[in-house]
C-alpha positions as MATLAB code, in Angstrom:
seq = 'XXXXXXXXXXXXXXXXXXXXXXXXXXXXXXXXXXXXXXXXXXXXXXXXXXXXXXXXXXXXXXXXXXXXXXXXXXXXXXXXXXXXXXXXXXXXXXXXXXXXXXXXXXXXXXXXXXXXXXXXXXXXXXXXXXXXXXXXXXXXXXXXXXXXXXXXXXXXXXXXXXXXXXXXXXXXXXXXXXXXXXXXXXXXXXXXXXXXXXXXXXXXXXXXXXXXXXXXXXXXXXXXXXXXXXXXXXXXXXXXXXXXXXXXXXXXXXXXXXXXXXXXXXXXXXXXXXXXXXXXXXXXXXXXXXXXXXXXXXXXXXXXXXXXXXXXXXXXXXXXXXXXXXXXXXXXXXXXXXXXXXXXXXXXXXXXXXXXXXXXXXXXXXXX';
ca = [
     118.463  135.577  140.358;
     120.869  133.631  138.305;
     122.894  132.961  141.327;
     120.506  130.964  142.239;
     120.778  128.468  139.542;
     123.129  125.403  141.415;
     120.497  125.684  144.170;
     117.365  124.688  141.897;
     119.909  122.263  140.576;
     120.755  120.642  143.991;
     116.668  120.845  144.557;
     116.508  118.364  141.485;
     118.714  115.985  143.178;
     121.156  116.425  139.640;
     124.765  116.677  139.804;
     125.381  116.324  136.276;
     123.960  118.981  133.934;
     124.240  119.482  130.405;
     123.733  123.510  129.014;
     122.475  124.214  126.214;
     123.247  127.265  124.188;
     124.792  129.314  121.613;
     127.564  131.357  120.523;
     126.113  134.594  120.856;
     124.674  134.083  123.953;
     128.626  132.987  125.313;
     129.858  136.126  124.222;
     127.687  138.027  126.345;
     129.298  136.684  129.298;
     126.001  135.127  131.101;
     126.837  131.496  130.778;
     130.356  132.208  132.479;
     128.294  133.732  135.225;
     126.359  130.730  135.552;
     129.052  128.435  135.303;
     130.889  129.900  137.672;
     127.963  129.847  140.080;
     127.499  126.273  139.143;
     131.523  125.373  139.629;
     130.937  127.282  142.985;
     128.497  125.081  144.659;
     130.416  121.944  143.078;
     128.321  120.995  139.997;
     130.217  119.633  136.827;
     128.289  121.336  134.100;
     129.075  120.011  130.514;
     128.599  122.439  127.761;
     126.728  122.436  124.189;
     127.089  126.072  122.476;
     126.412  125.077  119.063;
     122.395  125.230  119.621;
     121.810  127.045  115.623;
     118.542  129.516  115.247;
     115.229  127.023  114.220;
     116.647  123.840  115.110;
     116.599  120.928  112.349;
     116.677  116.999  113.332;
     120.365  116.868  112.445;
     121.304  119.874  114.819;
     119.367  118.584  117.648;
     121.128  115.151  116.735;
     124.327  116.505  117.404;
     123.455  117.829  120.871;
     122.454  114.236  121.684;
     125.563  112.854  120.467;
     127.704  115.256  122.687;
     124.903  114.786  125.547;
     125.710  111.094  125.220;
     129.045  111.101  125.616;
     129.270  113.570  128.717;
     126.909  111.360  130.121;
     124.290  113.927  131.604;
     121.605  113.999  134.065;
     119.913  116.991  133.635;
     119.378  119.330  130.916;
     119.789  123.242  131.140;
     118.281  125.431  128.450;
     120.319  128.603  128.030;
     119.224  131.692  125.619;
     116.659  132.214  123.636;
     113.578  129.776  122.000;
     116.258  127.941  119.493;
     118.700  127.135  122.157;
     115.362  125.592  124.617;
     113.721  123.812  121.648;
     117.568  122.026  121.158;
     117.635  121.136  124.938;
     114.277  119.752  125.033;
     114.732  117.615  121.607;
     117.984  116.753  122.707;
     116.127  115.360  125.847;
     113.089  113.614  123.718;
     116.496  111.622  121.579;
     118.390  111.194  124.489;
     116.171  109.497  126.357;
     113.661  107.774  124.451;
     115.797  107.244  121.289;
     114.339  107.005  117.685;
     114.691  110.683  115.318;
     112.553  113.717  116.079;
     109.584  112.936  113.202;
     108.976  110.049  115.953;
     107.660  113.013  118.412;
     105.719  115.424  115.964;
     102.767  115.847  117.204;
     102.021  115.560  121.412;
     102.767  112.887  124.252;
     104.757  110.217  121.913;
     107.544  110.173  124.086;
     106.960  106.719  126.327;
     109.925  106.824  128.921;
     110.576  109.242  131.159;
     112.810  112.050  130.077;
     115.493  114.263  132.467;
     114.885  117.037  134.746;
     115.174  120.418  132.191;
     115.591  123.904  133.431;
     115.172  126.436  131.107;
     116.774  129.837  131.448;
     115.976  132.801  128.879;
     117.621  135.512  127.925;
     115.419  136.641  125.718;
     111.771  138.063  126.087;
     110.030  136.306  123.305;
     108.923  132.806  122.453;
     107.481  131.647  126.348;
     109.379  128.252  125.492;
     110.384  128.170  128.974;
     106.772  127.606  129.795;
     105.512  124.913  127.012;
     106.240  121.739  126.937;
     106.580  121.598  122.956;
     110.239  121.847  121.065;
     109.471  123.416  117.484;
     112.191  121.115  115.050;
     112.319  121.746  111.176;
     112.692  118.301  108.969;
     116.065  118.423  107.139;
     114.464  116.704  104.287;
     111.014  117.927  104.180;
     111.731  121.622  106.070;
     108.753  120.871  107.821;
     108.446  122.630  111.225;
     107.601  119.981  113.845;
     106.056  120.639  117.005;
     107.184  117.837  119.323;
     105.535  118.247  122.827;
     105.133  116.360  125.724;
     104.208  116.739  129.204;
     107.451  115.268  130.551;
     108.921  117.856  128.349;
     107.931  120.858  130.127;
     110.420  122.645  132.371;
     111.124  121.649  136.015;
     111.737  125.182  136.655;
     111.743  128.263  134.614;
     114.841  131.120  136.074;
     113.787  134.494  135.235;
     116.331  136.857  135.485;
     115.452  140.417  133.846;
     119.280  141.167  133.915;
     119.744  138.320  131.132;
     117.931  140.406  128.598;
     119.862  143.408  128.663;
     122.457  141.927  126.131;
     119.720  141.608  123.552;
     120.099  143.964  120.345;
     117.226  146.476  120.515;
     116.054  144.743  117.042;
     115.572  141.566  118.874;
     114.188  142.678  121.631;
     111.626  144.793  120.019;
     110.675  141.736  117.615;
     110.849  138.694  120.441;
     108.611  141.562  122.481;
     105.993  141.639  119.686;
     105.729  137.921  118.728;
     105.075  137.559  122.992;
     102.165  140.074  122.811;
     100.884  138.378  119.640;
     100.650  135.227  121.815;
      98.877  137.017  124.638;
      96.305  137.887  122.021;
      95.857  134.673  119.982;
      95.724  132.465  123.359;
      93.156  134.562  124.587;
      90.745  134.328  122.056;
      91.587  130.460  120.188;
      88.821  128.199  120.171;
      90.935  125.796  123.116;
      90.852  128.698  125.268;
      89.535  128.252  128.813;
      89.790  129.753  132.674;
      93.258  128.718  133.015;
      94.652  129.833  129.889;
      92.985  133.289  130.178;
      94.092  134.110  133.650;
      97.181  133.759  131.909;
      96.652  135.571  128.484;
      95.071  138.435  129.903;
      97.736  138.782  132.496;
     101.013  138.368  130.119;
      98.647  141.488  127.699;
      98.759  143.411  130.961;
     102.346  143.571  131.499;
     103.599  143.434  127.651;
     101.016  145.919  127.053;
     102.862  148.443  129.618;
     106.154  148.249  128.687;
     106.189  146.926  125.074;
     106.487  150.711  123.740;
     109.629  151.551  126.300;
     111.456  148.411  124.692;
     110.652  150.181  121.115;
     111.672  153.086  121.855;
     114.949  151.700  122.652;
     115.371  152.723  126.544;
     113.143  150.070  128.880;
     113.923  150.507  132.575;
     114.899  146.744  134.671;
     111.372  147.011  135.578;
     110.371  147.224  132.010;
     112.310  144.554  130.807;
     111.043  142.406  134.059;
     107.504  142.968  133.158;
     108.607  141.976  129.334;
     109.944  138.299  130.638;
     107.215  137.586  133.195;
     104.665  139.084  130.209;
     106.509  136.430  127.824;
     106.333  133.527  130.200;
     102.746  133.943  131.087;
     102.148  134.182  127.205;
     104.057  130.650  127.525;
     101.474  129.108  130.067;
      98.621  130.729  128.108;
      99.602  128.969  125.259;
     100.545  125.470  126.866;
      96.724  125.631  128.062;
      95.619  126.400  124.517;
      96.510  127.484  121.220;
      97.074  130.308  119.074;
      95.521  131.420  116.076;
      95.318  132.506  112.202;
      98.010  135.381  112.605;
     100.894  132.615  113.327;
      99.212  130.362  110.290;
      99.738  133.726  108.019;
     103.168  134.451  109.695;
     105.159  131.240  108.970;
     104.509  131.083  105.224;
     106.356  134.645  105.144;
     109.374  133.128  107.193;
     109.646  129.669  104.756;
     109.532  131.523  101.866;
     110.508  134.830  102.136;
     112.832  134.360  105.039;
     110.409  137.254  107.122;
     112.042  137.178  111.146;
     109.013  135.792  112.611;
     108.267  138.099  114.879;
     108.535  140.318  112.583;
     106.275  138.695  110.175;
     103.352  138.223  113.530;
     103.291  141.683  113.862;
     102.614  143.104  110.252;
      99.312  139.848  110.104;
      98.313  140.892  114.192;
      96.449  143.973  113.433;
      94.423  142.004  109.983;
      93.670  138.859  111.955;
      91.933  141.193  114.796;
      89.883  142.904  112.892;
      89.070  139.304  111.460;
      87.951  137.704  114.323;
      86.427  141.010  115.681;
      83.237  139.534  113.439;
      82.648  136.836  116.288;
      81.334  137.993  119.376;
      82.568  136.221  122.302;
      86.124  137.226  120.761;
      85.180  140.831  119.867;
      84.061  140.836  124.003;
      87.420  139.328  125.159;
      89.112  142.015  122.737;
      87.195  144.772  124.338;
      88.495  143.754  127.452;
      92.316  143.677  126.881;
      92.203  147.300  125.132;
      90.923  148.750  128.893;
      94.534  146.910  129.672;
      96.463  149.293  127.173;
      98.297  151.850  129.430;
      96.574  155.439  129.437;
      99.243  157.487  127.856;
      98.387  155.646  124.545;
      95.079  156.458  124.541;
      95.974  158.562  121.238;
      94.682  155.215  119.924;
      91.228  154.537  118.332;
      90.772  150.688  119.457;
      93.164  147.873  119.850;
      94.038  147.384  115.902;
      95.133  151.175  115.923;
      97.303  150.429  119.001;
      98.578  147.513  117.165;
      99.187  149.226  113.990;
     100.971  151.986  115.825;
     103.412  149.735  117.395;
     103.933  148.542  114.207;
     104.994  152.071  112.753;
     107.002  152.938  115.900;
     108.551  149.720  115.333;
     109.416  151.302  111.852;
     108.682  147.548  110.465;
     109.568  146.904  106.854;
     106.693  145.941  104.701;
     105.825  142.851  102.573;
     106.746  144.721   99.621;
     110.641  145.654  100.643;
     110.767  141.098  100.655;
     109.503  141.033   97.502;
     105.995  140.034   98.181;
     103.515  141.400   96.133;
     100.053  140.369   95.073;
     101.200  137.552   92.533;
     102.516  135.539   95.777;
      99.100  135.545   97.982;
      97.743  131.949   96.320;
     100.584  129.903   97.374;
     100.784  131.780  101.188;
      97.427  131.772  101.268;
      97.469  127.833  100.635;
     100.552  127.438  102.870;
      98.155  129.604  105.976;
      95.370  126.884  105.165;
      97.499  124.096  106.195;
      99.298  125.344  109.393;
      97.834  123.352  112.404;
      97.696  126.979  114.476;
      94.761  128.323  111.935;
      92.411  125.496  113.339;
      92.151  127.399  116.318;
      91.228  130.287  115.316;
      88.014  131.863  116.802;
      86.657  132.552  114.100;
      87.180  129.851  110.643;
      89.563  131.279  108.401;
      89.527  129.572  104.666;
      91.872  129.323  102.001;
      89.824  132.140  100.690;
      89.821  134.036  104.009;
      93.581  133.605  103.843;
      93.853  135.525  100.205;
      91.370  138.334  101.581;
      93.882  138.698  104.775;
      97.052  139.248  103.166;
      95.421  141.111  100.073;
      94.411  143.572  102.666;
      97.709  143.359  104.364;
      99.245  144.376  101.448;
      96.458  147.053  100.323;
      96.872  148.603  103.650;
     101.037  148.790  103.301;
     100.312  150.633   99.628;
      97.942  153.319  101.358;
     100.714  153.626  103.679;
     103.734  153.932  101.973;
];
């Protein structure tokens, strides 16, 4: 599939590209691939490998600086979420000008922006399919979400091949913060027909194959159904939202440096059994757990599924970061503000956000 890269390129009517990506995904030998492919079919692609993991205004400054100068026409995304949220700022700067604060928020961006094509290599974030580029504040450290409909991808490769260079870590923890999206875009408040088709869809597949990537040995069909599970996730989410288990997970990366998908998976199973309380999402969870493949029917309902994955995962707990019950006000607080909670299906509090992660961490004590 990547081979056919320069002729999407040539469909844009671009001769001028600019990748964007990052050292570790250079060492695995894909861009070269692509390059070469590109060189091939006559396309001068300029390169930007210095995309850093979460992106801050000064690093996607950079890229626009280097962009400038190689004077592009096109933008590829190369790698995982970091190195597509630093082509798409990149292309918010480059062509509209002003700092990255200028876009927080959605559709801010008043000229037209370049023809992007995002490529993954990773199984994870869905970036390929939104239109936002997630940008931390050097100053403040706030995490900006910068979207825009002339943002979104042009076209979206998916190669499964591309993924087999991930460490087993990453994949198993990009793999779990996909299915967490499946699950939070199918039951946020914004959600709709088009979003669901989606959601329910990207559950399906991540649902089947999400244990083989765990256990360390996915097949190429596996790791396909992973990619087109974490796109779909993408689309759900571009049609809608996503809910209190991403609020409660980003306080645990800012402050105790938690891998976010990481830190999704340990809130996922709480936040379920939250918003199992409302109906219409306690129906649309019902639903998704007929999805779960049969051979884990060892589990109770969808929250024992969930915690299981977490186990087989072999996870490490709040505790091992330090986080004990002396921490919960200020998370708690931190969950409150985070724009995701408000789209939750059912309203999670301040309060609500102390009972979640004092039962997070009361579960992890039974456990240990």
């Amino acid at each position: 599939m990547l081979a056919k890269l320069p002729e999407f390129i040539e469909e844009l009517g671009v001769a001028c590209p600019l990748l964007v990506t990052d050292e570790g995904v250079m060492a695995t030998g894909h861009v070269q691939r692509a390059l070469d492919a590109l060189e091939s079919a006559g396309i001068h692609t300029a390169i930007y490998s210095k995309a850093q993991e979460n992106p801050t205004s000064s690093s996607i400054e950079a890229c626009r600086d280097f962009a400038r100068q190689a004077e592009v026409d096109s933008i590829i995304g190369f790698g995982g979420g970091s190195s597509m949220d630093t082509a798409k700022g990149c292309n918010f700067l480059l062509t509209n000008g002003g700092e990255m604060k200028d876009y927080h928020g959605y559709g801010k961006a008043s000229k037209p922006m370049l023809p992007f094509v995002a490529v993954p290599t990773t199984s994870g974030t869905g970036s390929e399919c939104q239109s936002y580029a997630l940008v931390s504040d050097d100053k403040t450290h706030v995490k900006m979400a910068c979207g825009d409909g002339k943002a979104l991808a042009k076209i979206a490769l998916l190669d499964p091949e591309l993924t087999t260079s991930q460490p087993v870590r990453v994949a198993v923890l990009t793999g779990l913060d996909a299915l967490a999206h499946a699950l939070e875009s199918a039951v946020c408040l914004p959600r709709n027909p088009i979003s669901q088709i989606h959601s329910r869809q990207a559950f399906r597949l991540l649902s089947g194959s999400i244990e083989k990537v765990i256990e360390g040995n996915p097949s190429l069909e596996d790791r396909s159904n992973m990619q087109l599970g974490a796109a779909m996730a993408g689309l759900a989410i571009e049609n809608s939202m996503l809910g209190a288990a991403h609020a409660m997970a980003n306080p645990l990366t800012a402050r105790f440096d938690v891998t976010h998908g990481h830190a999704v998976a340990l809130m996922l199973p709480q936040v379920v059994g939250f918003n199992q309380d409302d109906p219409a999402a306690n129906t649309i969870y019902e639903d998704l757990q007929k999805l779960i493949p049969s051979n884990s029917s060892e589990y109770l309902d969808i929250i024992d599924w969930l915690d299981g994955l977490v186990v087989k995962a072999n996870l490490a707990s709040l505790p091992s970061f330090g986080i004990e019950n002396g921490n919960i006000d200020d998370l708690a607080f931190d969950a409150s503000q985070q724009w995701t909670g408000k789209f939750n299906p059912r309203p999670a509090s301040e309060e609500d956000f102390k009972s979640l992660y004092a039962d997070v961490l009361q579960r992890m004590a039974k456990s240990a």
